[in-house]
N, C-alpha and C positions, 0 to 999 in steps of 0.2 A: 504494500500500500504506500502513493507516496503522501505525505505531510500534506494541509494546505498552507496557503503563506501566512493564514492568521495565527495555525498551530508553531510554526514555525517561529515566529514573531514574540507569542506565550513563551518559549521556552526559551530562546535566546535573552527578551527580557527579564525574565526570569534569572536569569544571572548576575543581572544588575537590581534585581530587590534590596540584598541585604543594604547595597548604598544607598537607595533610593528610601527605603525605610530607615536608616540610620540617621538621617534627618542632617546629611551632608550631600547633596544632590552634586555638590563639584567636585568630588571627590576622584571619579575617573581626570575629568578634564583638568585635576592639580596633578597627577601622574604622569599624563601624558605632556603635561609642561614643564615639568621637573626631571622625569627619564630622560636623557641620553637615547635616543634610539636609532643612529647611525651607524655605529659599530652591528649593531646586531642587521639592522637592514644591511648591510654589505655582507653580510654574513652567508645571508639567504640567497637560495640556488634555485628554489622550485619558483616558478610561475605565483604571482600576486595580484589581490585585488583588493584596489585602496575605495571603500565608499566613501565619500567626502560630501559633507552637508555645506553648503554655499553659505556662507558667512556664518557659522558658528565659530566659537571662539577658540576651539583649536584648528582652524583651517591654517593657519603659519604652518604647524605642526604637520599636517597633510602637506601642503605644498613644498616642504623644508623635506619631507619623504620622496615625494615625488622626484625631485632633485637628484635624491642621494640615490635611488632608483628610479630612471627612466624608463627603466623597460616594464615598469609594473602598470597594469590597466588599473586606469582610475576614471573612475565614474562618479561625475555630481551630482548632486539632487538638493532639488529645490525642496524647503520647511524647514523645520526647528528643531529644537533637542530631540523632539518626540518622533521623529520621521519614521523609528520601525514601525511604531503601533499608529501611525498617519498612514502610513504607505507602504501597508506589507506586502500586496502584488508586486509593487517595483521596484522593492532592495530584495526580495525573494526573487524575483525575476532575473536581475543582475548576477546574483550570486549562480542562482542554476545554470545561467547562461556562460556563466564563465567553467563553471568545474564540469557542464557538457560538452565546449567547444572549446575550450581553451585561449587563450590571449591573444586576441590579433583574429580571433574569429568570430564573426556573425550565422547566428541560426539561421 
């Protein structure tokens, strides 16, 4: 059976609860502006896919990735913090679309 994108969406969010109920909602995005993540993005060999939400406030962070890795597909998308549980056909869609076809390909 496969998943639909809403189930998909439940479960992925779901990883992000215990932040979200910890009653520090910045808590990834102070991570991800405080990790170093160049060394390890050079690191990586397999095929990438960066989602990137169009002016959130780690988009530096995204673009500063992108950099360090050109060759990784990255995909934006317009909305806010909330964009899996706004838009789980089209960050579900992106994601199938890439680990069906791979980077550089269209379905």
């Amino acid at each position: 059976d496969s998943a639909t994108p809403e189930a998909v969406t439940r479960l992925v969010t779901a990883q992000n609860l215990p932040i979200l109920n910890g009653g520090n909602l910045n808590y990834s995005h102070h991570i991800a502006c405080r990790y170093d993540q160049a060394a390890a993005l050079r690191k990586m060999t397999c095929e990438t896919l960066l989602l990137q939400v169009v002016g959130d406030v780690i988009q530096k962070q995204s673009e500063r990735a992108e950099a360090i890795r050109p060759d990784m597909k990255v995909v934006r998308m317009e909305g806010t913090v909330d964009v899996l549980e706004a838009k789980p056909d089209e960050w579900v869609g992106h994601v199938t679309d890439f680990l069906a076809y791979g980077e550089g390909q269209k379905a």
